[in-house]
C-alpha positions as CSV (number, residue, x, y, z in Angstrom):
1,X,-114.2,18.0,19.6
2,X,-114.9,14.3,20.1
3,X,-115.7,13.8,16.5
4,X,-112.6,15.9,15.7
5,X,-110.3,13.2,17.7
6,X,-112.5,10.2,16.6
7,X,-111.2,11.6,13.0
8,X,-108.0,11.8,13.8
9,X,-107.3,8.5,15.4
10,X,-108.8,6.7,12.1
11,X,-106.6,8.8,10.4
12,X,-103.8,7.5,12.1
13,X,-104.9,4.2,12.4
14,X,-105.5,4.1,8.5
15,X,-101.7,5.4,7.8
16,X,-100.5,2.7,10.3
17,X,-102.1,0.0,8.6
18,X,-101.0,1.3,5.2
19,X,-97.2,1.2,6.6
20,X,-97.0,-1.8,7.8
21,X,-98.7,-3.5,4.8
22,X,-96.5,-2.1,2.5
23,X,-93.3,-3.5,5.3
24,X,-94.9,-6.8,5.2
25,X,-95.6,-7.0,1.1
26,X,-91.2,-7.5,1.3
27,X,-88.7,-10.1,2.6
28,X,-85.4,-9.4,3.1
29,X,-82.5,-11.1,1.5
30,X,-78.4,-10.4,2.9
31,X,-75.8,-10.9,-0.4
32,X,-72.6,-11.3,0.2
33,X,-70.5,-9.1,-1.7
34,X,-67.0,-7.8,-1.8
35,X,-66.1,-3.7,-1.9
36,X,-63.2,-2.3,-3.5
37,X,-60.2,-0.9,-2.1
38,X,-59.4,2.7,-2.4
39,X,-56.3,1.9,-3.9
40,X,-55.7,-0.5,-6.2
41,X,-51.8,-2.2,-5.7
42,X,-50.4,-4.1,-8.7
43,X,-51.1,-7.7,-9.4
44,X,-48.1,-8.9,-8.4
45,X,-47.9,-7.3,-5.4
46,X,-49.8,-10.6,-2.8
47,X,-47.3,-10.5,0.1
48,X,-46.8,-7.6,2.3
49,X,-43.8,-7.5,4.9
50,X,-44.8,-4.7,7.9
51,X,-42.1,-2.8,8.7
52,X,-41.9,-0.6,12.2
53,X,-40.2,2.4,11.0
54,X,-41.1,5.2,13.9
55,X,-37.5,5.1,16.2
56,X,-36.2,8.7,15.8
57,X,-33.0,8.8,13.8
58,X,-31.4,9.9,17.1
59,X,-31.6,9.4,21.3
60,X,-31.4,12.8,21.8
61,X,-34.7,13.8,19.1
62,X,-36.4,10.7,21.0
63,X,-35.6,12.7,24.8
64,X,-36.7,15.9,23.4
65,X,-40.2,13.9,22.1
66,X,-40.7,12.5,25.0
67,X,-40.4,16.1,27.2
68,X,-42.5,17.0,24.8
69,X,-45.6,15.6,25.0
70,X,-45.1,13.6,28.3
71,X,-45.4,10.2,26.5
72,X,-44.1,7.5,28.9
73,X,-41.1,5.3,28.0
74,X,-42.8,2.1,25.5
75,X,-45.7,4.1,24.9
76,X,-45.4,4.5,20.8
77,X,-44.0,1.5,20.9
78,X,-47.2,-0.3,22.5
79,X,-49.6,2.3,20.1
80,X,-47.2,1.3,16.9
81,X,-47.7,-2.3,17.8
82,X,-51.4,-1.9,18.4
83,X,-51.7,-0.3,14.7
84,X,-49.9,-3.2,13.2
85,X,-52.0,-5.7,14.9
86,X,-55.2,-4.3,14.0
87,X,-54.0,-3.6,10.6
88,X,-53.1,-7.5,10.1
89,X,-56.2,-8.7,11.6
90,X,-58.4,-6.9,9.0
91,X,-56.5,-7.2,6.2
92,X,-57.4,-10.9,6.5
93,X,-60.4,-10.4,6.1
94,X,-59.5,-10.1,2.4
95,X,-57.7,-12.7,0.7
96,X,-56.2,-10.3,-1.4
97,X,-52.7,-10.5,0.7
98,X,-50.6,-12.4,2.9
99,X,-48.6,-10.3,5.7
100,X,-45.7,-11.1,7.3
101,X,-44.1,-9.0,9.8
102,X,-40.4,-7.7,10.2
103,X,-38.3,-8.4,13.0
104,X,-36.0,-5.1,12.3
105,X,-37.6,-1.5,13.8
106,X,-35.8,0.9,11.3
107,X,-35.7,4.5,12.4
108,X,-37.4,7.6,10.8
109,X,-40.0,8.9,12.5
110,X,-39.8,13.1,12.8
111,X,-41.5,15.3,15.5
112,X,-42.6,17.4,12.2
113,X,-44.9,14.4,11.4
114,X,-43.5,14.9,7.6
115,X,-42.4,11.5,6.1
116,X,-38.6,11.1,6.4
117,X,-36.7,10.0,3.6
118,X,-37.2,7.0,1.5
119,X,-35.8,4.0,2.8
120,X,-33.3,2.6,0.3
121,X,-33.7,0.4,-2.7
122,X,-31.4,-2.1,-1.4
123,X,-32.6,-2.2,2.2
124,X,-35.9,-2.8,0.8
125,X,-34.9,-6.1,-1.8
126,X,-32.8,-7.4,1.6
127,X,-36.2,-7.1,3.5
128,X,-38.2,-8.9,0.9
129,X,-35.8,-11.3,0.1
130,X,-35.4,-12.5,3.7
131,X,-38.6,-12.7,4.3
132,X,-40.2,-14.0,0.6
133,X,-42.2,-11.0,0.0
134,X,-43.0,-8.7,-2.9
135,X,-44.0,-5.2,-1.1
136,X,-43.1,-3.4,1.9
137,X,-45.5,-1.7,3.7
138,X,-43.7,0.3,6.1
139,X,-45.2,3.1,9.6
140,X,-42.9,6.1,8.9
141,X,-44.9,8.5,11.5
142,X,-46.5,7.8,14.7
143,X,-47.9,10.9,16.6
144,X,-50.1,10.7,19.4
145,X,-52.0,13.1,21.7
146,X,-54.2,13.3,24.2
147,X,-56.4,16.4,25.7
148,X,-57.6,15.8,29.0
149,X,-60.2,18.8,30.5
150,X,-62.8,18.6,33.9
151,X,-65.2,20.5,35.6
152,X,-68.4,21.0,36.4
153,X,-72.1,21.8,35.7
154,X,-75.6,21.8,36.7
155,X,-77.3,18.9,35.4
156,X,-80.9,18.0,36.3
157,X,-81.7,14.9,38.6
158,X,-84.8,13.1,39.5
159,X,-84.9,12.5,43.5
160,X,-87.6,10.7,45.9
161,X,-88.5,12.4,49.1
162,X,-90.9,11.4,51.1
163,X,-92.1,9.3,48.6
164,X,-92.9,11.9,46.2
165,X,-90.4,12.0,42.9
166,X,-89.0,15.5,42.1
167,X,-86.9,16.9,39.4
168,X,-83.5,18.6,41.1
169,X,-80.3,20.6,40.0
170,X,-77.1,19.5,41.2
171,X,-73.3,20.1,40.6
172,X,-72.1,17.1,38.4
173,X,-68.1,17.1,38.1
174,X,-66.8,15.5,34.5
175,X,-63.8,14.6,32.6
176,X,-63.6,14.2,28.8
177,X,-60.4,12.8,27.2
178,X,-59.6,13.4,23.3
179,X,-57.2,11.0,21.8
180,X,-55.4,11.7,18.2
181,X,-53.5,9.8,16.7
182,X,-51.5,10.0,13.3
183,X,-49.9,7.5,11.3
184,X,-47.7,7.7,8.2
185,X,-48.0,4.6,6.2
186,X,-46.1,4.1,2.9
187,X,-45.8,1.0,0.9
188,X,-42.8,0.0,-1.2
189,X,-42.0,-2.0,-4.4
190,X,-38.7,-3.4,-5.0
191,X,-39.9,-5.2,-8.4
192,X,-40.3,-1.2,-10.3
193,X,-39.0,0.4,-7.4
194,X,-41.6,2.9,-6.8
195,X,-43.2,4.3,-3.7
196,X,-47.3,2.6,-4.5
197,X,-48.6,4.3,-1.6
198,X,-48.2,6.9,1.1
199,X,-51.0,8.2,2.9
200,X,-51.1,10.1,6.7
201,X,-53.8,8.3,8.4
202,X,-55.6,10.4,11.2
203,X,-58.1,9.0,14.1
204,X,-59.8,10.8,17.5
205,X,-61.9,9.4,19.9
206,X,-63.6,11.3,23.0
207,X,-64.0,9.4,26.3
208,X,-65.9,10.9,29.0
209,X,-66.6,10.5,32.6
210,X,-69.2,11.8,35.6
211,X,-68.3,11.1,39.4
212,X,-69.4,14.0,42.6
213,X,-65.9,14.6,42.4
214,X,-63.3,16.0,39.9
215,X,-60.6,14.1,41.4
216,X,-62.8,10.9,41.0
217,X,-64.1,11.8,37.2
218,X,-60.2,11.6,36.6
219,X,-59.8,8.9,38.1
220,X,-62.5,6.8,36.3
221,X,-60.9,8.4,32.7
222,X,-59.4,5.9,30.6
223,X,-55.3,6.1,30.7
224,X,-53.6,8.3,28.0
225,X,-51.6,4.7,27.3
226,X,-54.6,2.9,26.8
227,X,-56.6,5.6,24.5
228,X,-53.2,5.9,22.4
229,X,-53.6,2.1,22.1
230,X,-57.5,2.4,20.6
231,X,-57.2,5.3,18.2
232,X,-54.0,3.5,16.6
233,X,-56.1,0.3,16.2
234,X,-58.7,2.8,14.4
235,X,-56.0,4.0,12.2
236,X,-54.5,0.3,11.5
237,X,-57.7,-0.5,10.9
238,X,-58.4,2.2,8.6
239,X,-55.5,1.7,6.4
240,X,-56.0,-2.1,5.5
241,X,-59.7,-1.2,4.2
242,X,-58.0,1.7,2.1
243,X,-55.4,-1.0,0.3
244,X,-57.7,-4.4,0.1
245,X,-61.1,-5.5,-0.9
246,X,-63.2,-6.3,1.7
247,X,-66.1,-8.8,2.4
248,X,-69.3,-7.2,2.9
249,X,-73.0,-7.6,3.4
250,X,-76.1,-5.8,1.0
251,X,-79.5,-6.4,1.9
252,X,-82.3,-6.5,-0.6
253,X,-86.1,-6.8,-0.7
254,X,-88.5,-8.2,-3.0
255,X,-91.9,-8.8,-3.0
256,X,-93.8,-11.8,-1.4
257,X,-96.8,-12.3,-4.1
258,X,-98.5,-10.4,-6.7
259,X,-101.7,-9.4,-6.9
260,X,-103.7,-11.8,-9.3
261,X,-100.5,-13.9,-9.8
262,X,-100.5,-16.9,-7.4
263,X,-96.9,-18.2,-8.4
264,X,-95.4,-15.2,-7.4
265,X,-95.6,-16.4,-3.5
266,X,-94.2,-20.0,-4.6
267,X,-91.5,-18.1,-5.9
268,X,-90.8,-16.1,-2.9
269,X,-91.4,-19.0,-0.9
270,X,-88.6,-20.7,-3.2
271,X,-86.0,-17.8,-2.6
272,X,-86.9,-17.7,1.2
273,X,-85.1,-21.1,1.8
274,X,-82.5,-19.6,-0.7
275,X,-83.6,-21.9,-3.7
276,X,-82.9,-18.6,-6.5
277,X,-82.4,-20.6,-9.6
278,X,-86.1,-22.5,-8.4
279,X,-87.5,-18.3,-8.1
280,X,-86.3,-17.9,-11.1
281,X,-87.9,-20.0,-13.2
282,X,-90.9,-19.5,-11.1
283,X,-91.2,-16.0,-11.5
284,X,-89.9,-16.1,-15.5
285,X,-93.6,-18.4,-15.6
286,X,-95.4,-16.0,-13.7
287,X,-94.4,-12.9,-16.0
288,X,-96.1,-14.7,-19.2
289,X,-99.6,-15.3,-16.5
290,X,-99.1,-11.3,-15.3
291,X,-102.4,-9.1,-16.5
292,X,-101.2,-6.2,-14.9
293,X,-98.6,-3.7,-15.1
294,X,-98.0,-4.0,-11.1
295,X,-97.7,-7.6,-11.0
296,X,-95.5,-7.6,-14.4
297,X,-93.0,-4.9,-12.4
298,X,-93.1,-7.0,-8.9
299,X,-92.3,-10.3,-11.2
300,X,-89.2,-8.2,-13.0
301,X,-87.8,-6.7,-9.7
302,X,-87.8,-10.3,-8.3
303,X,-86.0,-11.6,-11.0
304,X,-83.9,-8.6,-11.2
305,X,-82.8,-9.3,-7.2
306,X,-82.5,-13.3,-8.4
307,X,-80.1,-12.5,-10.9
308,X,-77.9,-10.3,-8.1
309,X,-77.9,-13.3,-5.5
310,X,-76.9,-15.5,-8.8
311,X,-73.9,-13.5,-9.3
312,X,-75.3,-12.3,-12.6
313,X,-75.3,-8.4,-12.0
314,X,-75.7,-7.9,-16.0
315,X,-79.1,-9.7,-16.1
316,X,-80.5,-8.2,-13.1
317,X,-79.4,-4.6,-14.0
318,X,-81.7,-6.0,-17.4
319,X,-84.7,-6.9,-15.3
320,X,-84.5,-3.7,-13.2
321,X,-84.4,-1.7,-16.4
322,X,-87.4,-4.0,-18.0
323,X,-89.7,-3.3,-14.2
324,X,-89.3,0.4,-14.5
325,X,-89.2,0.9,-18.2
326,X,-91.9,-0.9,-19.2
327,X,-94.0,-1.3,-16.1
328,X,-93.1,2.2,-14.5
329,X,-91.9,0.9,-11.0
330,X,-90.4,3.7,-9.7
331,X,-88.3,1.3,-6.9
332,X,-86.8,-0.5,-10.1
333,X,-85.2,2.6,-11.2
334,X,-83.7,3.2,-7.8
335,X,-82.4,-0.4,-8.3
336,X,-81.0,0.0,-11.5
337,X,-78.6,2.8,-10.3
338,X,-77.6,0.8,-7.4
339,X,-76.6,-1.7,-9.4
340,X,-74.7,0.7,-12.1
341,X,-72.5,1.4,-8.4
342,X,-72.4,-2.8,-8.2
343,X,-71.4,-3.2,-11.5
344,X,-68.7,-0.9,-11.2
345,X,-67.0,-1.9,-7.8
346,X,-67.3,-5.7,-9.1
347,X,-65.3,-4.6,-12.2
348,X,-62.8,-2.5,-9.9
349,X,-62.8,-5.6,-7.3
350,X,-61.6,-7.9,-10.3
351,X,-59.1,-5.4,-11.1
352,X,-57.6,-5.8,-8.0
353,X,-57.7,-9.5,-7.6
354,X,-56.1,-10.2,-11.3
């Protein structure tokens, strides 16, 4: 037996070791990078006017909403509001637009969340004109709900009783809160006078809480006013990263040395305080001093990953390519198809800032 568990914790010990070699062979480099929106608006399309349109086309549908589903006077308002705000503090993020905002709250919000009737051609050229923009993007729906159920169950506690620690069962009383939310958003354009957009955005979020009451786990639930507010600033959120490109961060790894090659580390030391074009031309020396296959496909990954923090996504797709093809790094082939998705989202991403 003692042999047995001798065996086994060299075992272990040798797989550790083996792990966090093969962690420590890599450094880590973030790229900044843009992704693609979902939907690509047209060219000349670079200022957006928000428009609320969610007052019901009458008092009396707006009453009969309200008995409904026991929203409180101001509430869509505040949840509207709260989905424009978020939506205008991501979208610029992305250079891609300038918003303004409308003044005007135009009605057309329904109780059957379908998207009411276009607004008119000539509403929309009066909106743009006044306020120097080339798109509406207009909130036709607003629909909010939330589900609020409590009770209780036996959950197990630990305890100290005379200085001994036990394991108990006791009554715990909760409350758990769902809040929904959807939003119509559709986007105008005066210039061909078509409808570039319209897409029902839909958000949920669950809060619960615990208290030795159920009238206290109420009472510690977030407000249905203040979960309406959250789920539309999911929704706002939502929508601006479906419409613009946005900045984001990759991370990538390459190898700190090669095996018989000592410029490899210069090179990585050379990249490490972000000196690529010096890596470059470090590691394009070491490839003609490689003797073996896995030092050749390190020294062609590195350049491949060089060639992505350049810019140059052609050229390191071409060194990826070159590491697995010819030196059979199985890594490099993962690379080279995540850098088919690169190439394509950069061409989409130059589409959409044309």
């Amino acid at each position: 037996m003692y042999s047995i568990n001798i065996y086994r914790f060299l075992l272990t010990a040798s797989i550790a070791v083996v792990i966090s070699l093969s962690s420590c062979s890599m450094r880590t480099v973030r790229i900044q990078a843009t992704r693609p929106a979902d939907v690509t608006l047209p060219s000349h399309v670079d200022t957006l006017l928000i428009l609320n349109r969610t007052y019901f086309s009458s008092e009396a549908v707006r009453i009969i909403e309200g008995l409904l589903t026991g929203e409180l006077p101001g509430e869509d308002r505040a949840g509207t509001q709260a989905a424009i705000n978020a939506f205008q503090s991501t979208i610029n993020y992305s250079n891609r637009f300038v918003v303004k905002n409308a003044a005007e709250i135009f009605p057309g919000n329904s109780i059957s969340r379908a998207f009411p009737e276009p607004i008119s051609w000539g509403d929309i050229e009066n909106l743009c004109s006044k306020y120097h923009t080339n798109a509406v993007m207009a909130i036709e729906i607003y629909d909010t709900d939330f589900i609020v159920t409590d009770g209780k169950r036996l959950v197990k506690k630990e305890i100290t009783e005379n200085g001994v620690k036990k394991t108990v069962e006791t009554n715990e009383f909760y409350a758990k809160g769902v809040g929904n939310v959807t939003i119509g958003f559709r986007i105008y354009d005066p210039v061909n006078k078509v409808i570039l957009d319209q897409q029902l955005i839909t958000q949920s979020n669950t809060w619960e809480t615990t208290a030795n009451s159920a009238q206290d786990a109420l009472a510690k639930l977030i407000a249905k006013s203040d979960a309406a507010r959250y789920v539309s600033q999911l929704a706002g959120n939502s929508y601006a990263y479906k419409i613009a490109p946005m900045p984001i961060t990759l991370t990538r790894k390459y190898y700190k040395k090669g095996k018989n090659v000592a410029s490899v580390a210069t090179g990585s030391k050379q990249a490490e305080v972000n000196d690529w074009a010096a890596a470059l031309e470090t590691w394009k020396g070491s490839l003609l001093q490689s003797t073996s296959d896995k030092d050749a496909a390190r020294i062609c990954y590195n350049m491949a990953v060089a060639y992505e923090v350049l810019g140059n996504l052609e050229d390191a797709k071409l060194w990826a390519n070159k590491a697995y093809v010819e030196y059979g790094s199985k890594k490099a082939k993962k690379y080279s198809a995540i850098l088919d998705g690169r190439i394509y989202d950069q061409n989409r991403v130059n589409e959409q800032y044309k």
